[in-house]
SESE-71119 format. One line per 5 residues: for each residue x, y, z of N, C-alpha, C, CB. Coordinates in nm, 3 decimals, padded with zeros to 5 digits. Each point is the difference from the previous one (the first is absolute). Glycine has a CB too. Example, Ala and Ser with C-alpha at 12.3 -4.5 7.8 and 13.67 -1.06 7.14 Angstrom:
01.319,-00.569,00.780,-00.089,00.119,00.000,00.090,00.120,00.000,-00.189,-00.117,00.125  00.154,00.222,-00.197,00.082,00.119,00.006,-00.077,00.109,00.073,00.118,-00.063,-00.215
END
This chain:
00.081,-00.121,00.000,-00.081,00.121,00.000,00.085,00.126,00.000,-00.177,-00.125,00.119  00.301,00.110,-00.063,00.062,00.115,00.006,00.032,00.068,-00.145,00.087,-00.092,00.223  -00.090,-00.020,-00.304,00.027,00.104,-00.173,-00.115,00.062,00.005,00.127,-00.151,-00.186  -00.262,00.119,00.189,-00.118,00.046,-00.023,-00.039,00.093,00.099,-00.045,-00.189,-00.112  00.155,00.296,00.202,-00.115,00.037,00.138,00.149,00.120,00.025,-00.202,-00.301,00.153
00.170,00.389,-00.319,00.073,00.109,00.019,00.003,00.145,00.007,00.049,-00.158,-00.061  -00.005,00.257,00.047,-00.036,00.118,00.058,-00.050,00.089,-00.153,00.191,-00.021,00.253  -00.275,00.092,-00.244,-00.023,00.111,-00.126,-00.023,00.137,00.007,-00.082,-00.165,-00.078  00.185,00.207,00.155,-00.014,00.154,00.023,00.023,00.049,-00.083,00.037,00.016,00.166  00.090,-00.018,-00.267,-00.010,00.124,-00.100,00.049,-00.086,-00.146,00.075,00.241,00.199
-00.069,-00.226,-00.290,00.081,-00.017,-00.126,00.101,00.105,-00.026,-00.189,-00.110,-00.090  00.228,00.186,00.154,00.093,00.116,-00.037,00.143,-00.023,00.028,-00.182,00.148,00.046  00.314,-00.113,-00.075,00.095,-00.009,-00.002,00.053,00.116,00.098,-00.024,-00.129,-00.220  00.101,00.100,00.298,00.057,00.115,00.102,00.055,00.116,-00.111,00.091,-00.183,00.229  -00.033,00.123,-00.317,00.048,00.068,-00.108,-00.040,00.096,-00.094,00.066,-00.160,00.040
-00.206,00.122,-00.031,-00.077,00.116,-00.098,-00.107,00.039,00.087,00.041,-00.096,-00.244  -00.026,00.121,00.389,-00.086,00.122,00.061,00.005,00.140,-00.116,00.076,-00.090,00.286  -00.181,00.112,-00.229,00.042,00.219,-00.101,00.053,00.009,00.118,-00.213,00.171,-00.174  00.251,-00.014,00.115,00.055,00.101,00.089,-00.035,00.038,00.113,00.038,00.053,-00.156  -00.173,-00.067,00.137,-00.036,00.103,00.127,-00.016,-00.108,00.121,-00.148,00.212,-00.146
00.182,-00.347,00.111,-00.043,-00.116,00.096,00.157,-00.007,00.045,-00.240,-00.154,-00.123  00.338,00.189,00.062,00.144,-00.088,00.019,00.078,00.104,00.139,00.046,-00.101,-00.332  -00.114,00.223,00.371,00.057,00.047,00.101,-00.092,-00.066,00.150,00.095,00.231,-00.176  -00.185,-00.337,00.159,-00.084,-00.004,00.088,00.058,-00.131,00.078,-00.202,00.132,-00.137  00.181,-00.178,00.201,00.090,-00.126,00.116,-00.095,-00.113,-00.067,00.072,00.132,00.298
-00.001,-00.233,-00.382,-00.044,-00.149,-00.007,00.057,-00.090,00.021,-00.091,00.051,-00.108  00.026,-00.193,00.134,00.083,-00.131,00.040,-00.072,-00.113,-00.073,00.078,00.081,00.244  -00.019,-00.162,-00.222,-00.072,-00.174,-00.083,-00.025,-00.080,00.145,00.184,-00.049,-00.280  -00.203,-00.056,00.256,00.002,-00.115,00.045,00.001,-00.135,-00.055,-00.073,00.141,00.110  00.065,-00.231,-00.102,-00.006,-00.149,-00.056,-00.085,-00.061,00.042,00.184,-00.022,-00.025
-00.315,00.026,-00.045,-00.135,-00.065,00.077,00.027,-00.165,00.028,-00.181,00.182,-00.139  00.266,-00.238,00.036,-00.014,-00.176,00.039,00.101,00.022,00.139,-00.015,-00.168,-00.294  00.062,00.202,00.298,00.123,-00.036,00.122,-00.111,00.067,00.120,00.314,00.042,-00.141  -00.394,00.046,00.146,-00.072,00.039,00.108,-00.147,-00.134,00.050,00.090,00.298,-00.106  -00.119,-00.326,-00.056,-00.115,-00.079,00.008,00.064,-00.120,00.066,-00.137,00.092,-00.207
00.236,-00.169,00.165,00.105,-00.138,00.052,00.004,00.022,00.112,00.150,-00.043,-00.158  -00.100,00.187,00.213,00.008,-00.013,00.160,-00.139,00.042,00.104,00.267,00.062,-00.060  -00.346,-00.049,00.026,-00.097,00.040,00.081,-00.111,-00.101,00.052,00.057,00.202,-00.116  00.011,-00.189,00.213,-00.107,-00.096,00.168,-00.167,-00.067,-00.093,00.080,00.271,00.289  -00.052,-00.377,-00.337,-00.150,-00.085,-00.029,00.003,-00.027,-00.141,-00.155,00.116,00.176
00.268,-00.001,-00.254,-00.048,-00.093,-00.139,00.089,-00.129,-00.023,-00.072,00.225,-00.127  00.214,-00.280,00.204,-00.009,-00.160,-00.041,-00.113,-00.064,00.058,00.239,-00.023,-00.012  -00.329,00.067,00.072,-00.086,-00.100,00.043,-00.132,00.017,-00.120,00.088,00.010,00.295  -00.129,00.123,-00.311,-00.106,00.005,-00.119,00.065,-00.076,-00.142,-00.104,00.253,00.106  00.248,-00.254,-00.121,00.056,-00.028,-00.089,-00.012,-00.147,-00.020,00.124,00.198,00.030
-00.133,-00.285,00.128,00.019,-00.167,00.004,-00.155,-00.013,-00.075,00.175,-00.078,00.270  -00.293,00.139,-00.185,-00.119,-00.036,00.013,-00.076,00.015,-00.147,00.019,00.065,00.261  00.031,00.015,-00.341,-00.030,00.024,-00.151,00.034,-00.087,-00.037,00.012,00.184,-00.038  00.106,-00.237,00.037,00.091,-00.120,-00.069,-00.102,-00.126,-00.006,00.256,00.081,00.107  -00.255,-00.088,00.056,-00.070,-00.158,00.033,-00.140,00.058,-00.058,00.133,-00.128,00.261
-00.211,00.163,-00.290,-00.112,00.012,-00.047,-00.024,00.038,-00.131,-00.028,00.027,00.198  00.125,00.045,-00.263,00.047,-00.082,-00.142,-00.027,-00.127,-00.015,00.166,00.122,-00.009  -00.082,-00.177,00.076,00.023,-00.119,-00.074,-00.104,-00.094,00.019,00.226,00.037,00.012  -00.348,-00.012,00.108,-00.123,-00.035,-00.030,-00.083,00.005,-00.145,00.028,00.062,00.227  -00.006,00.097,-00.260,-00.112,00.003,-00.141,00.109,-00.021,-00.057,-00.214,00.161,-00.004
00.310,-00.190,-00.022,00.081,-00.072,-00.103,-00.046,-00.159,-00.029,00.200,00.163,00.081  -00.237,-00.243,00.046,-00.013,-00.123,00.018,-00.152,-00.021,-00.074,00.172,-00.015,00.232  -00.264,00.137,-00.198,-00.151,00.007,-00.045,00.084,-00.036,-00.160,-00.199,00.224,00.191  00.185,-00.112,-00.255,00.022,00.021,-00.145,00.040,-00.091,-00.030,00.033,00.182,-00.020  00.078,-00.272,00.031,00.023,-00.147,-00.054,-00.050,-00.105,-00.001,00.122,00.062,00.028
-00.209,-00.055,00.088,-00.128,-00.102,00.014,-00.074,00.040,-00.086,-00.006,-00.048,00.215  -00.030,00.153,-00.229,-00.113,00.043,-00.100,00.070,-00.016,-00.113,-00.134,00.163,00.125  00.213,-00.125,-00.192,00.068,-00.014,-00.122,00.000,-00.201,-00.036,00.178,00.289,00.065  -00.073,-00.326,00.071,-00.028,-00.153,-00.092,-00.179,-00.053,00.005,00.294,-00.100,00.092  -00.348,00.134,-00.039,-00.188,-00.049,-00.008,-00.022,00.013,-00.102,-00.101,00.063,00.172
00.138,00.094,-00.263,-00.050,00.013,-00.149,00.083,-00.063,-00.060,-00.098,00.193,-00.004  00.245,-00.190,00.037,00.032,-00.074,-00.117,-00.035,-00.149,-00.004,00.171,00.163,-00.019  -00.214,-00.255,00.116,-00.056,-00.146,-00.027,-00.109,-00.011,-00.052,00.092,-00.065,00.155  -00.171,00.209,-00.111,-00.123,00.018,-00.085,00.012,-00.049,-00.154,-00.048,00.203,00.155  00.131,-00.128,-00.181,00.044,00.050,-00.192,00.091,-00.155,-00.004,00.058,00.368,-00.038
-00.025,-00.439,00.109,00.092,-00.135,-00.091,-00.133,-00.103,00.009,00.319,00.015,00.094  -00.358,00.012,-00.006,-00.122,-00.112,-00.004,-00.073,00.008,-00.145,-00.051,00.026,00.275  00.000,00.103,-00.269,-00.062,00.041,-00.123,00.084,-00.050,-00.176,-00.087,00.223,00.204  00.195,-00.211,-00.154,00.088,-00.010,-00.138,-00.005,-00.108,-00.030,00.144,00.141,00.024  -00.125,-00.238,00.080,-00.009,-00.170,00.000,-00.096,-00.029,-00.082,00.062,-00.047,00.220
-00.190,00.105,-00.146,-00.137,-00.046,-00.010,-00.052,00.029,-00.132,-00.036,00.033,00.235  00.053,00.098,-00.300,00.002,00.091,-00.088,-00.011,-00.079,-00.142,00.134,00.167,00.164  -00.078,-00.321,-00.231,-00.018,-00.054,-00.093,-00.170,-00.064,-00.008,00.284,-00.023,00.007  -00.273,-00.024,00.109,-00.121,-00.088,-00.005,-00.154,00.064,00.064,00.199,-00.198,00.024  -00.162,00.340,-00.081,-00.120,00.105,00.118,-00.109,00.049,-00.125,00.209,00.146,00.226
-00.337,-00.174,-00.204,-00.043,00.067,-00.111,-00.035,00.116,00.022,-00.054,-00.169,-00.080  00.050,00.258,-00.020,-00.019,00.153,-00.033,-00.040,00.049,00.097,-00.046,-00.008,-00.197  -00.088,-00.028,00.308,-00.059,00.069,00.090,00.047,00.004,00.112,-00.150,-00.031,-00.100  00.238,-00.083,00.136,00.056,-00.048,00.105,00.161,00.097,-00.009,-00.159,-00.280,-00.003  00.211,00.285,-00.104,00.084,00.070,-00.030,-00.024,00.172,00.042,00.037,-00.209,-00.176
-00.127,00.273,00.129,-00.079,00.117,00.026,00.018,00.020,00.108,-00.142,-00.018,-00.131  00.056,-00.067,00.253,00.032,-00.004,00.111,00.050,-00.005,00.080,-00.060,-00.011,-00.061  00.183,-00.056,00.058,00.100,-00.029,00.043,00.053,00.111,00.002,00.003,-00.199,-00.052  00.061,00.310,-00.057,00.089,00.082,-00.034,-00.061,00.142,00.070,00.083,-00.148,-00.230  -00.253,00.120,00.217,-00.043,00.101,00.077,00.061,00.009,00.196,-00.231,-00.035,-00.220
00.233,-00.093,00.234,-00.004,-00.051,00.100,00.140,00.069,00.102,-00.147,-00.218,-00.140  00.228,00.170,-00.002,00.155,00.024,00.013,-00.010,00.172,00.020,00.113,-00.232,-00.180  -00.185,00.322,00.073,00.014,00.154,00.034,-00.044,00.039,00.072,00.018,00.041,-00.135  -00.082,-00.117,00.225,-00.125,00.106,00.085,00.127,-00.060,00.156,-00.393,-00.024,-00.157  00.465,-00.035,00.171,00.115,-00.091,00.086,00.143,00.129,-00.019,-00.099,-00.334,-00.085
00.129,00.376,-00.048,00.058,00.079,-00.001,-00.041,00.166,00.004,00.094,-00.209,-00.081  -00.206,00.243,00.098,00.001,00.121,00.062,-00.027,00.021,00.148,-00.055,00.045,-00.213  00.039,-00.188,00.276,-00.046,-00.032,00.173,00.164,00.027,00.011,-00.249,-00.229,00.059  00.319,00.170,-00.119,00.128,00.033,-00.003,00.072,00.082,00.009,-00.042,-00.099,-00.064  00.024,00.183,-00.048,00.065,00.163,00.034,-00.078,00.102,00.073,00.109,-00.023,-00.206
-00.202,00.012,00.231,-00.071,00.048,00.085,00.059,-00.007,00.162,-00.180,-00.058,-00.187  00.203,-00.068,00.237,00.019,-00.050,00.127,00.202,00.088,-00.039,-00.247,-00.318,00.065  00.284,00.284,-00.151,00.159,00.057,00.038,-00.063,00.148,00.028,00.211,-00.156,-00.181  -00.229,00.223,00.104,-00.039,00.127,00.038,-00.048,00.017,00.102,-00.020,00.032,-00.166  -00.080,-00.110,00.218,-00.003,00.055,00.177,00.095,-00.019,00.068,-00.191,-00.038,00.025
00.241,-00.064,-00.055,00.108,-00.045,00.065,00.138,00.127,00.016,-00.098,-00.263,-00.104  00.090,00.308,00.001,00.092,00.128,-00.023,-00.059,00.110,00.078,00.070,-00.063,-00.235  -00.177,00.105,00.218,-00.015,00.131,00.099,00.018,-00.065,00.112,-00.159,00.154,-00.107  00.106,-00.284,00.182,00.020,-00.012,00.137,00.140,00.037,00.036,-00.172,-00.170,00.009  00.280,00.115,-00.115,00.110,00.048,00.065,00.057,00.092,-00.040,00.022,-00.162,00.055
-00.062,00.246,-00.103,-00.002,00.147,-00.007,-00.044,00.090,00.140,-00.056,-00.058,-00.257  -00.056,00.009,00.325,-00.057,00.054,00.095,00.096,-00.053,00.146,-00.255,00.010,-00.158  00.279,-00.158,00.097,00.088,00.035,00.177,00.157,00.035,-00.032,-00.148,-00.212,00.164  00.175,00.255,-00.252,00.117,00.056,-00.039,00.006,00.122,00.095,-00.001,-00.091,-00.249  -00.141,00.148,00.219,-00.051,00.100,00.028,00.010,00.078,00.124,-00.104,-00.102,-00.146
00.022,-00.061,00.247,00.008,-00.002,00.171,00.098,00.001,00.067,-00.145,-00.097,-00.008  00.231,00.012,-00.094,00.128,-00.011,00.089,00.127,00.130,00.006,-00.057,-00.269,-00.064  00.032,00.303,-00.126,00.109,00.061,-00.014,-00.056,00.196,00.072,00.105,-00.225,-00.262  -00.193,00.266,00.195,-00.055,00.112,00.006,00.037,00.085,00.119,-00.163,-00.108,-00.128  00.162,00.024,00.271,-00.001,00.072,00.130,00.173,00.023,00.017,-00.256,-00.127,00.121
00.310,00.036,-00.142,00.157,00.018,-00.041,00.049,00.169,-00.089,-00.017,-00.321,-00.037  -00.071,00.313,-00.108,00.043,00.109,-00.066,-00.011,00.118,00.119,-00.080,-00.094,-00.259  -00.068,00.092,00.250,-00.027,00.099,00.127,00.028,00.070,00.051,-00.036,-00.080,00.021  00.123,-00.016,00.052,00.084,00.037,00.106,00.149,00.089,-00.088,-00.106,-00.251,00.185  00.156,00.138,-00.257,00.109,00.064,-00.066,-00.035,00.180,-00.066,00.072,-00.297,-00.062
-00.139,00.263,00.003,-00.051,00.156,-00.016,-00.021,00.092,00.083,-00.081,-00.080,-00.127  00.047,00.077,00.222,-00.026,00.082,00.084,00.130,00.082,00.082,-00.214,-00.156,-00.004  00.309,00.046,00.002,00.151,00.048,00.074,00.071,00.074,-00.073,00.030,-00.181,00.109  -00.068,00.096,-00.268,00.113,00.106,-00.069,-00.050,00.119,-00.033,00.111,-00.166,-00.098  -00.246,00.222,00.136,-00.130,00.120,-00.034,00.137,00.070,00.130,-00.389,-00.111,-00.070
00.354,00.066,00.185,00.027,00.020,00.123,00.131,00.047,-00.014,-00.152,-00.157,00.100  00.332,00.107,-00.160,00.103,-00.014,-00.027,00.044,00.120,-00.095,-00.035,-00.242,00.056  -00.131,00.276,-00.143,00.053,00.073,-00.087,-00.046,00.144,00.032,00.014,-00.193,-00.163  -00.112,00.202,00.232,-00.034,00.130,00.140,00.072,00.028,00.064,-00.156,-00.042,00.042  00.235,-00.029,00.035,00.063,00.017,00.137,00.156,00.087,-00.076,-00.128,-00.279,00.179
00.211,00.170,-00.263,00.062,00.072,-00.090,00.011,00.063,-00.118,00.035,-00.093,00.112  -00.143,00.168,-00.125,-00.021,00.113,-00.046,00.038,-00.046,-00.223,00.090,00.173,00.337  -00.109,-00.284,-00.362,00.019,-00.044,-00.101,-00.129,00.034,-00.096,00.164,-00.164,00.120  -00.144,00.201,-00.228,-00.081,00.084,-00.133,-00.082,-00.173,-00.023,00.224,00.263,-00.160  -00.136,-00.375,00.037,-00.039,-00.081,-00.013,00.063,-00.095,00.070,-00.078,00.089,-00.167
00.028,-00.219,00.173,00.075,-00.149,00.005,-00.024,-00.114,-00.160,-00.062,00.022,00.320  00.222,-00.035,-00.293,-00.057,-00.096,-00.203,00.015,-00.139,00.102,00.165,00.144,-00.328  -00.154,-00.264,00.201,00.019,-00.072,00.065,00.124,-00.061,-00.086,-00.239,-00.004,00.124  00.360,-00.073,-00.085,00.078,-00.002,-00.081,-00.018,-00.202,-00.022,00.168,00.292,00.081  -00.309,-00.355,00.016,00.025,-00.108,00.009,-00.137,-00.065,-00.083,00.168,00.033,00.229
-00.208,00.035,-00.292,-00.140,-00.021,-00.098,00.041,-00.036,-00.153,-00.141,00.192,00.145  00.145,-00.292,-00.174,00.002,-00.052,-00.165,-00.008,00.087,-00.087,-00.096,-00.173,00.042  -00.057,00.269,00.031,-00.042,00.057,-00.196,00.052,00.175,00.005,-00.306,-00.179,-00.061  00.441,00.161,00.190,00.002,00.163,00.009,00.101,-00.036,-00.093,-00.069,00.140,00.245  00.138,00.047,-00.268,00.118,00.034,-00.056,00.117,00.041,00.076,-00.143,00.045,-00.156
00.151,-00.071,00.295,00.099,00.058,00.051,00.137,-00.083,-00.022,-00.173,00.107,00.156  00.262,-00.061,-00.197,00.118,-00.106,-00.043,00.143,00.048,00.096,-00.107,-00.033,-00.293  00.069,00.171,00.312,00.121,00.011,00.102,-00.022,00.132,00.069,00.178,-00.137,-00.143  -00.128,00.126,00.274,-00.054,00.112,00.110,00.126,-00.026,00.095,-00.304,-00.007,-00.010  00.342,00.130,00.074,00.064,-00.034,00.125,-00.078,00.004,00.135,00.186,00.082,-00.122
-00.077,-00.195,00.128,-00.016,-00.092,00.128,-00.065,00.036,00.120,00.184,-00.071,-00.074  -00.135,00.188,00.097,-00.041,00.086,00.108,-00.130,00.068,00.017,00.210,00.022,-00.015  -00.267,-00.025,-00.075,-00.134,-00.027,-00.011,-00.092,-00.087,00.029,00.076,00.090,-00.103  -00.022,-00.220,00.116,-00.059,-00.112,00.018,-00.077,-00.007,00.169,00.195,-00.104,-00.202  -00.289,00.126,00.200,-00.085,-00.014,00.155,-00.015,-00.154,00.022,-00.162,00.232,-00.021
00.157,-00.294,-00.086,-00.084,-00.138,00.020,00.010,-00.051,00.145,00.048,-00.071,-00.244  00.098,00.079,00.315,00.032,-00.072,00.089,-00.051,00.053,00.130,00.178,-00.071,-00.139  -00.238,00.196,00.131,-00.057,00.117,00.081,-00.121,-00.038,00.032,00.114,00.171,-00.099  -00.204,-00.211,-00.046,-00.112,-00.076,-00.001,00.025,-00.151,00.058,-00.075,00.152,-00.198  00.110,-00.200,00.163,00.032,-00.124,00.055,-00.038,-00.048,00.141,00.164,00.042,-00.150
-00.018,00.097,00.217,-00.053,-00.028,00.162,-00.104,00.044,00.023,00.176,00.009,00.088  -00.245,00.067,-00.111,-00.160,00.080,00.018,-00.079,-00.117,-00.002,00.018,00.237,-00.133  -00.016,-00.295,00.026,-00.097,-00.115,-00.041,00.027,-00.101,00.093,-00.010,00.044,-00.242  00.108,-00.118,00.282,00.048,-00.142,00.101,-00.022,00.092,00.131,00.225,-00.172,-00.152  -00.225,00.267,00.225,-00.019,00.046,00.078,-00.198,00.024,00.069,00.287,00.071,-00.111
-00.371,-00.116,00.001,-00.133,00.015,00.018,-00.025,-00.176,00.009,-00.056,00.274,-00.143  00.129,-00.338,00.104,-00.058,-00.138,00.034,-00.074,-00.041,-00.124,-00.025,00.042,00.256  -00.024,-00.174,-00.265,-00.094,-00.058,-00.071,-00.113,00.085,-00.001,00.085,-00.209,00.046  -00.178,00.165,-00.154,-00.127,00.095,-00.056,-00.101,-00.123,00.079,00.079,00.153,-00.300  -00.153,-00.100,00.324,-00.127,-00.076,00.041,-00.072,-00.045,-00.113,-00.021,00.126,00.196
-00.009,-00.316,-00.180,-00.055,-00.065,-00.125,-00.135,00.088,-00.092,00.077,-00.241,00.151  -00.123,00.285,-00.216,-00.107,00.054,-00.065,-00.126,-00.137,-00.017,00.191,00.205,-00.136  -00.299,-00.225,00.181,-00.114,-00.108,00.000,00.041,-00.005,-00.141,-00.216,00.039,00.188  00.139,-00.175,-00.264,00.012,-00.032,-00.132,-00.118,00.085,-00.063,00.111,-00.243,00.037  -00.244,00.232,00.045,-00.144,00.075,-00.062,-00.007,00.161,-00.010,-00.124,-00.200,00.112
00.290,00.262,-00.081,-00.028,00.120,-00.014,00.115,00.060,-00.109,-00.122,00.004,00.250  00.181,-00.069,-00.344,00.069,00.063,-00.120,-00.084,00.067,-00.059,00.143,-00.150,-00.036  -00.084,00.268,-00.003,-00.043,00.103,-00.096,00.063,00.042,-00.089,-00.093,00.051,00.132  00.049,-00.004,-00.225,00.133,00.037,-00.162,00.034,00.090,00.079,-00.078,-00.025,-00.277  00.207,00.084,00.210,00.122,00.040,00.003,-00.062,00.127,-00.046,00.178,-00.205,-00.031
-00.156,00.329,00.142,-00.017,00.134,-00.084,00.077,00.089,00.107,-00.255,-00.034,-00.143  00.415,00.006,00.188,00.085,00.063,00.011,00.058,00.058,-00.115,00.006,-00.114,00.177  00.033,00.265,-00.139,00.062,00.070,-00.128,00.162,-00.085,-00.027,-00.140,00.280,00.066  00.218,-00.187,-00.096,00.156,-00.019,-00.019,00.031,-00.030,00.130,00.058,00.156,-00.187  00.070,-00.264,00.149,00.023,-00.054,00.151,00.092,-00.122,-00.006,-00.239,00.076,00.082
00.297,-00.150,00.004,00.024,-00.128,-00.013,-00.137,-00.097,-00.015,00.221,00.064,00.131  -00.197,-00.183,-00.223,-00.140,-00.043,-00.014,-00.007,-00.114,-00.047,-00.072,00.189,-00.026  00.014,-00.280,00.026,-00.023,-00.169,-00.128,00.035,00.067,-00.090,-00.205,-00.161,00.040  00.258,00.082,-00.114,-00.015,00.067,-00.176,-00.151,00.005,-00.067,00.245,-00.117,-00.056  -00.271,00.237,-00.050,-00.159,-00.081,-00.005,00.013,-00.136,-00.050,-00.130,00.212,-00.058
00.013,-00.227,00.068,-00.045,-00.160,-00.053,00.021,-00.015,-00.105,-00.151,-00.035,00.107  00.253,-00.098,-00.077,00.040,-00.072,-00.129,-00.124,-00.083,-00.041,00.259,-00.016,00.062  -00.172,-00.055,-00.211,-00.092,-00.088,-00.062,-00.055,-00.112,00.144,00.148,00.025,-00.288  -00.071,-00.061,00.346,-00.020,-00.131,00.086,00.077,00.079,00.123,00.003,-00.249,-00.190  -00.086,00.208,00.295,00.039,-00.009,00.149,00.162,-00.017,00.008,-00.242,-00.117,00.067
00.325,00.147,00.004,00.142,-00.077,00.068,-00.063,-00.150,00.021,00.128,00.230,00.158  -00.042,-00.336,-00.260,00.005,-00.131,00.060,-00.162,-00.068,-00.103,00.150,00.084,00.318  -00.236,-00.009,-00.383,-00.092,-00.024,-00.046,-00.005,00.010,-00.177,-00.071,00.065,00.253  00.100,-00.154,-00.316,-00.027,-00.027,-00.139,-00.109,-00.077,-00.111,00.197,00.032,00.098  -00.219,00.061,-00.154,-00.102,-00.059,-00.035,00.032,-00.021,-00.149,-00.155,00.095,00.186
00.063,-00.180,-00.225,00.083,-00.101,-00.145,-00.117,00.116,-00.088,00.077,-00.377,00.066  00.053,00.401,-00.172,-00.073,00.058,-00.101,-00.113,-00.003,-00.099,00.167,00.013,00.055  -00.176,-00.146,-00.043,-00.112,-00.096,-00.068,-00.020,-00.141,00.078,00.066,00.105,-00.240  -00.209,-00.119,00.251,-00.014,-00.101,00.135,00.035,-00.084,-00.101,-00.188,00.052,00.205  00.219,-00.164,-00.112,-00.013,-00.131,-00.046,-00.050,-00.119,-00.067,00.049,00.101,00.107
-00.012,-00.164,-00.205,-00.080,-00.051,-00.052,-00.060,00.063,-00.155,-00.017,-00.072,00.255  00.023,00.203,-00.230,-00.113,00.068,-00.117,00.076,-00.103,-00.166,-00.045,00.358,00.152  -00.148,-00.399,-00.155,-00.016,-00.067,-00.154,00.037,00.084,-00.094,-00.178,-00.126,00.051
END
């Protein structure tokens, strides 16, 4: 999860502030190295995993069902007459949209406790470096530890992360969030999940179910 559970504060380059921004006090940080160390996410991190690999276990059950569906059929398929054939194949499509249907729930569910687990974590992270960037009097914060930024080089001395760091291990673990109370995501800029990918962390779904005649 940690590739998937990174920061998106800015796309900008320390380098091409304008002018009127470059006399003003800024710093970075490294959101994965803050997210890695902060009190509860190896544990949200285990508990995603192992429950992955639950709807991982679903989907393959479901996947080989259709596909014995479709060899049976193929077997059978010489000696089937026309109507029986009809039926069958109907049989077989109406099996493959129970199919992609069920991955797809299966996908928002774990989208949503991505959600529970990860969300109260960001939270928090956000809030210190809001807090970090008040207290010392800082214009922006980039992030230098986010994939889709541009920051490629900054000095060092800038770097708070480790500032944040203790702030963050110093508040302790986040208190679990109930499962019946996830809600979408409508924090602004911030450390954050990445948005939603095609598939959950740990959750794949086959591009074409199984089986298809």
């Amino acid at each position: 999860m940690i590739r998937s559970v990174c920061a998106a504060l800015a796309a900008l380059s320390l380098a091409t502030l304008p002018t009127a921004l470059s006399a003003q006090k800024v710093a970075y940080i490294n959101s994965q190295k803050i997210i890695a160390r902060t009190p509860g996410f190896a544990d949200a991190d285990a508990q995603l995993k192992k429950e992955n690999e639950g709807y991982q276990a679903q989907i393959k059950a479901w996947g080989d069902s259709l596909n014995a569906m479709m060899a049976a059929y193929q077997k059978a398929e010489p000696t089937m007459t026309p109507a029986a054939k009809q039926a069958k194949q109907q049989e077989i499509r109406d099996k493959q949209q129970s199919y992609q249907q069920k991955v797809q729930e299966l996908e928002q569910k774990a989208r949503s406790r991505e959600q529970e687990l990860v969300r109260p974590l960001m939270d928090r992270i956000n809030k210190i470096i809001e807090d970090v960037r008040v207290q010392e009097g800082y214009a922006m914060v980039f992030d230098a530890g986010n994939q889709a930024g541009v920051v490629v080089a900054a000095d060092t001395s800038l770097d708070i992360t480790e500032k944040v760091i203790a702030k963050v291990a110093a508040m302790g673990p986040v208190a679990a969030t109930p499962s019946s109370s996830a809600q979408p995501d409508k924090s602004g800029p911030g450390v954050k999940p990445a948005a939603a990918s095609t598939s959950p962390t740990g959750v794949t779904r086959p591009k074409t179910p199984p089986g298809t005649p």
